[in-house]
C-alpha positions as CSV (number, residue, x, y, z in Angstrom):
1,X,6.0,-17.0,-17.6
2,X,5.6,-17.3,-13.8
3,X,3.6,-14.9,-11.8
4,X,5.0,-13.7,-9.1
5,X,2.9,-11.5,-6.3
6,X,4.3,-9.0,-4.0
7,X,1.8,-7.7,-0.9
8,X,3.9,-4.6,0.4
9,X,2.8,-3.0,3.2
10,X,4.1,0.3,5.4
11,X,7.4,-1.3,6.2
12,X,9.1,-1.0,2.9
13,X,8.0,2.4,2.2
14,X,9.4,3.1,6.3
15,X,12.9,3.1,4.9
16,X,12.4,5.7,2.8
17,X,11.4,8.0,5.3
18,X,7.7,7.8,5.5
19,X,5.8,7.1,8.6
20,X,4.0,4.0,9.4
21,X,0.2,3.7,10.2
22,X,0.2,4.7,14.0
23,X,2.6,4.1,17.0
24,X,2.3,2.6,20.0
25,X,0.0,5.4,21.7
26,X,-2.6,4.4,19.0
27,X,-1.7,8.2,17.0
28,X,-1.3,8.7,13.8
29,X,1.0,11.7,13.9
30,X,-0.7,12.8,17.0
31,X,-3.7,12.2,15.8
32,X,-6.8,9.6,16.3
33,X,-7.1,7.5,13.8
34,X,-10.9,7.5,14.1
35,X,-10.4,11.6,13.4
36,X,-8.4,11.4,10.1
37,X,-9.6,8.4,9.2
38,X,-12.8,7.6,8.8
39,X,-16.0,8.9,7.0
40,X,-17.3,10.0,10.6
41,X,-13.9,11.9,11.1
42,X,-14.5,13.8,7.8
43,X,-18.0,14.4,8.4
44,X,-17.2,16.1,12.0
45,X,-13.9,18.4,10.4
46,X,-13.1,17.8,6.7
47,X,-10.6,20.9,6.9
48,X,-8.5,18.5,9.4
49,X,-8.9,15.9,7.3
50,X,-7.6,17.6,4.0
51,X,-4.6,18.9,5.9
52,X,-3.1,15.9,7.4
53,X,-3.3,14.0,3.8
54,X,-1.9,17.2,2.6
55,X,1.3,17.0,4.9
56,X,1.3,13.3,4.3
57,X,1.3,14.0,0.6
58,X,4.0,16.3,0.8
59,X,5.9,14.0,2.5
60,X,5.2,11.4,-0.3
61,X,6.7,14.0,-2.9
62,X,9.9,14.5,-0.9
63,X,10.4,10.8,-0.4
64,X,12.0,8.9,-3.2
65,X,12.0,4.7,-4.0
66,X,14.3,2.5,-2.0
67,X,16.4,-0.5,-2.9
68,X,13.5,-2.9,-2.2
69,X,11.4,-1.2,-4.6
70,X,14.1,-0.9,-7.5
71,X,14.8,-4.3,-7.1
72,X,11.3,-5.5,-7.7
73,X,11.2,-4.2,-11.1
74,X,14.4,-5.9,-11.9
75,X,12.1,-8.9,-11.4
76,X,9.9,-7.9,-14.3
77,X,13.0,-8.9,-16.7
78,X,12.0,-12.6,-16.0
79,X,8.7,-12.7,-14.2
80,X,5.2,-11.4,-14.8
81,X,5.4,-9.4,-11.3
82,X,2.2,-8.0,-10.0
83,X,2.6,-5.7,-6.9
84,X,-0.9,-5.6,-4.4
85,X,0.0,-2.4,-2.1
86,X,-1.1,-1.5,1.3
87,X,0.5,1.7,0.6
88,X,-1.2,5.1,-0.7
89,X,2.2,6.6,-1.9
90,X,3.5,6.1,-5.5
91,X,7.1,4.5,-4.8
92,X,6.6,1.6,-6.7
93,X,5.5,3.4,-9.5
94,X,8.3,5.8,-9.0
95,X,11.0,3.0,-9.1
96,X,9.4,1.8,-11.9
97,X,6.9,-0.7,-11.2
98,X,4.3,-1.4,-14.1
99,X,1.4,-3.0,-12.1
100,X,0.2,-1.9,-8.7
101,X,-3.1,-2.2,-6.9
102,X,-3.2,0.0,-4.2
103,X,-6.1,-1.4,-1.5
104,X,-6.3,1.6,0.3
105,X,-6.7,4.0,-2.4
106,X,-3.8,6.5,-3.4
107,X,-2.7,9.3,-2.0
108,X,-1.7,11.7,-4.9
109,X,-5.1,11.6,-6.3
110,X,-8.3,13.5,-5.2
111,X,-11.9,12.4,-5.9
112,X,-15.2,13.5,-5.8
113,X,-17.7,13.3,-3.0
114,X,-20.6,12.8,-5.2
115,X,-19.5,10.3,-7.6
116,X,-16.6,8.2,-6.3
117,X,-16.1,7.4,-10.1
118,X,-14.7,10.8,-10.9
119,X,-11.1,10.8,-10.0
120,X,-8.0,13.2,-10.8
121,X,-4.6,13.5,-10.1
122,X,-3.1,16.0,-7.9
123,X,0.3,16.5,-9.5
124,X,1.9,19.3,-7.5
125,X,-1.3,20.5,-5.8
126,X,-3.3,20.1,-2.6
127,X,-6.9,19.3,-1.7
128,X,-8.6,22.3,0.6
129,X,-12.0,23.4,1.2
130,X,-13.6,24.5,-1.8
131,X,-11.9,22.9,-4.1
132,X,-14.7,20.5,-6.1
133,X,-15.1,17.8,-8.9
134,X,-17.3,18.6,-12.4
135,X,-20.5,18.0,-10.4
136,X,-19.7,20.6,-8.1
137,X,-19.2,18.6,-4.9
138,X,-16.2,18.8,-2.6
139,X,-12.6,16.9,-3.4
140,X,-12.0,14.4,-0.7
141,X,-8.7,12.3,-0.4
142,X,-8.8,8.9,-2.9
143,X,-8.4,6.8,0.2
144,X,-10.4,3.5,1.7
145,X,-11.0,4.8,5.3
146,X,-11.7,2.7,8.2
147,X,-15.3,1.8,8.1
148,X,-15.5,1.8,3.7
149,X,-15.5,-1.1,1.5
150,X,-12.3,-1.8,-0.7
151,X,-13.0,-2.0,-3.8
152,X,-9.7,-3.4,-5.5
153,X,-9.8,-6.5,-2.8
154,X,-11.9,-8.8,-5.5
155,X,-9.3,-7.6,-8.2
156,X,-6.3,-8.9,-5.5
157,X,-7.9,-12.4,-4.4
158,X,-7.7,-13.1,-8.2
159,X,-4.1,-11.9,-8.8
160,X,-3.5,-13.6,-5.5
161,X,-4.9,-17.0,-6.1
162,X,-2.8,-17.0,-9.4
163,X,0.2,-16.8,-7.7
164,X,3.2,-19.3,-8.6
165,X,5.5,-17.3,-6.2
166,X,3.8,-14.8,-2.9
167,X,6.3,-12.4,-1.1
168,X,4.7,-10.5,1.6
169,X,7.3,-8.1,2.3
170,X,6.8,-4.9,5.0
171,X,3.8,-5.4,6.6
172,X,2.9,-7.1,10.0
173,X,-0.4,-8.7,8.5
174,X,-2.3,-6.6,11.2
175,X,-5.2,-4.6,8.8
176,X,-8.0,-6.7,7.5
177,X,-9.3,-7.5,5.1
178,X,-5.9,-7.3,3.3
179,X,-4.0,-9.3,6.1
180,X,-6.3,-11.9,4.5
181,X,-4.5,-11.9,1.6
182,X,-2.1,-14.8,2.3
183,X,-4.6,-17.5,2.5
184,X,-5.6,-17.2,-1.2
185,X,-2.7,-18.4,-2.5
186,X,-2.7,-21.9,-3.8
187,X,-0.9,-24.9,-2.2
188,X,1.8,-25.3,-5.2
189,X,2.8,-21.2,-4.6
190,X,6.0,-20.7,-3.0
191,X,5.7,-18.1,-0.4
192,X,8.3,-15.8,1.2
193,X,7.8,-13.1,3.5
194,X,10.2,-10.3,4.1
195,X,10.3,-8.5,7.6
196,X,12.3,-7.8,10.5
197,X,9.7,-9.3,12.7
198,X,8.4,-12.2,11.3
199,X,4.1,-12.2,11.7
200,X,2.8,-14.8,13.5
201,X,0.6,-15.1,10.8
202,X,2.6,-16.7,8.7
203,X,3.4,-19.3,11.1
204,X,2.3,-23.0,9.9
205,X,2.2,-22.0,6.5
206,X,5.0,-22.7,4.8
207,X,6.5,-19.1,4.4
208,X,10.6,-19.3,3.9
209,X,11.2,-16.2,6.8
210,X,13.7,-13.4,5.6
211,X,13.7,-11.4,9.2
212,X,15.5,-8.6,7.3
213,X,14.8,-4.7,6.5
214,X,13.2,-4.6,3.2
215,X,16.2,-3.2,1.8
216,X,18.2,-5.8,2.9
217,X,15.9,-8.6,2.3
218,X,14.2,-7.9,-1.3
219,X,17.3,-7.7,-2.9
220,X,18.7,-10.9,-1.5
221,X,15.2,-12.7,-2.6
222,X,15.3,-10.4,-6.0
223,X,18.7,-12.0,-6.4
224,X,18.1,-15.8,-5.6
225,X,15.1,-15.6,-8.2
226,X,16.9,-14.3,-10.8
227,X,19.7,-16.7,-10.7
């Protein structure tokens, strides 16, 4: 069976409401990035911190899957589909998606400060001061922050690298080391990329361009597949 890889970034999970990354100002939500972002930003004010994931996470609840992301699990009735996610929400997983590797950590799950091992999820709850792991130290956000390693980028060179079909779909190929992505795919892979603006990127690399809105676009490339 064909594998076929999907590297989704903020731009799919955009059309369902959700913000992207930062605007033009540099602000995430009126924010620095460097404030809400980064293990110096949760050293300085962890209380800031803990609430802007926890308005980001409520948005996350209130947001619900799209048509780009049900239609990639209608690829799963004739490929072996493995999503690699820029994303820290659960739509994939939400439209039914059975494997996704989130790079930059998920959002509906806390873990400890201590022992970055110990992990739970948040169902319906919150993260605030106070609120700690077994060992008794503090719950932080299971996000990779500007400035940490990310772990799951060995596990998504491999998936990458085994690709027989690469469709890069939401993302503007702007945040390393995932941008990087792209160029482990073999020679023989096809490779399609999804977007309204097309990343330069991609450019000299053999990428069939589908400058469309992910829910536009996905399902006309979920559809050509399938035929």
């Amino acid at each position: 069976m064909k594998r076929i890889i999907v590297l989704s970034g903020a731009g799919i999970s955009a059309e369902s409401g959700l913000q992207t990354f930062r605007g033009a100002d540099g602000l995430w939500e009126g924010h620095r990035v460097e404030d809400v972002a980064s293990p110096e930003g949760w050293a300085a004010n962890p209380a800031l911190v803990l609430e802007f994931y926890n308005q980001r996470r409520r948005a996350v609840r209130a947001a619900v899957p799209n048509a780009a992301h049900r239609t990639l699990v209608d690829l799963e009735r004739a490929y072996d589909v493995r999503i690699v996610t820029q994303n820290v929400d659960d739509l994939h997983e939400r439209a039914g998606s059975k494997h996704v590797l989130h790079l930059h950590g998920e959002i509906m799950l806390a873990r400890s400060t201590r022992d970055p091992g110990l992990i739970r999820h948040l169902g319906d709850a919150d993260i605030h001061l106070g609120d700690r792991c077994e060992l008794g130290s503090q719950l932080r956000p299971h996000i990779v922050w500007f400035g940490e390693l990310v772990p799951a980028m060995e596990e998504a060179v491999e998936l990458v690298a085994g690709a027989d079909v690469l469709i890069v779909v939401g993302t503007s190929l702007q945040v390393y080391p995932a941008a990087g992505l792209i160029f482990e795919a073999p020679k023989r892979a096809r490779r399609i990329v999804v977007n309204p603006d097309i990343p330069g990127e991609v450019s000299g690399l053999a990428f069939e361009a589908v400058a469309k809105p992910a829910t536009i676009g996905v399902p006309e490339v979920v559809a050509a597949l399938l035929e």
